[in-house]
C-alpha positions as CSV (number, residue, x, y, z in Angstrom):
1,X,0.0,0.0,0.0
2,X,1.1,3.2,-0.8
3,X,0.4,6.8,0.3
4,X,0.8,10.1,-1.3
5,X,0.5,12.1,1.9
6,X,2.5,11.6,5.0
7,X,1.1,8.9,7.4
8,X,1.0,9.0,10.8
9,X,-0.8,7.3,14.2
10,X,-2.0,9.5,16.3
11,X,-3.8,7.0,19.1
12,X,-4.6,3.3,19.4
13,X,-7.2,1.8,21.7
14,X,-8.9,-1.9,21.4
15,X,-12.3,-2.6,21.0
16,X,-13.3,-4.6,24.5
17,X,-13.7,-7.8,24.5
18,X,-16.0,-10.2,25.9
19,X,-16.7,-13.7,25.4
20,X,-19.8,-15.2,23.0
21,X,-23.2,-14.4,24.2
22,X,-21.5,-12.1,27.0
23,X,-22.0,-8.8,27.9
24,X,-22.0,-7.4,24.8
25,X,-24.1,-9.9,23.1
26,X,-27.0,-7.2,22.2
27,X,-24.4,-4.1,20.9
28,X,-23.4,-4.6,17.1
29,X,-19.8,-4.4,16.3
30,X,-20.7,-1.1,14.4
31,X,-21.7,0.3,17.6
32,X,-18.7,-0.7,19.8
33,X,-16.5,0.7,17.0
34,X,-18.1,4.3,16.4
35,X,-18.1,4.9,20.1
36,X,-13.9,3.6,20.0
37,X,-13.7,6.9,17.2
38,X,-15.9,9.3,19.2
39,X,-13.5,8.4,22.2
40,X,-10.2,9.0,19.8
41,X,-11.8,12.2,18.9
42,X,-12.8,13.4,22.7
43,X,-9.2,12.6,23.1
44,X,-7.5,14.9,21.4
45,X,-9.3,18.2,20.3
46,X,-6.8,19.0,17.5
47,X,-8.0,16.2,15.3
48,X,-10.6,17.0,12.8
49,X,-13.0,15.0,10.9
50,X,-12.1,16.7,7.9
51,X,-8.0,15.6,8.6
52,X,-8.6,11.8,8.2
53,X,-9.6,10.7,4.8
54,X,-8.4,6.9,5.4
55,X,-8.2,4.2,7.9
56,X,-7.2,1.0,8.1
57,X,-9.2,-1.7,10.8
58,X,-7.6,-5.2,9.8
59,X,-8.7,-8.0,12.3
């Protein structure tokens, strides 16, 4: 893969993770993942929507 503007990682958290038909048996994957970005963005106030125009979520 390559990139034509400079790269760089600003944060990393993990998703949590529970076991099958646990806790978080009724909350989508969707669901558990936008509230991971809301967090990254409550974070750190400089970041801007409008900065990220990729991301890469491998499992």
């Amino acid at each position: 893969m390559s990139f034509k503007n400079p790269v760089g990682i600003i944060a990393a958290n993990r998703l949590p993770i529970g076991k099958i038909n646990g806790f978080y048996k009724k909350i989508s994957p969707e669901t558990l993942y936008q509230n991971l970005i809301k967090q990254q963005f409550n974070k750190n106030p400089l970041l801007k929507k409008a900065d990220i125009d990729f991301y890469f979520w491998e499992m």
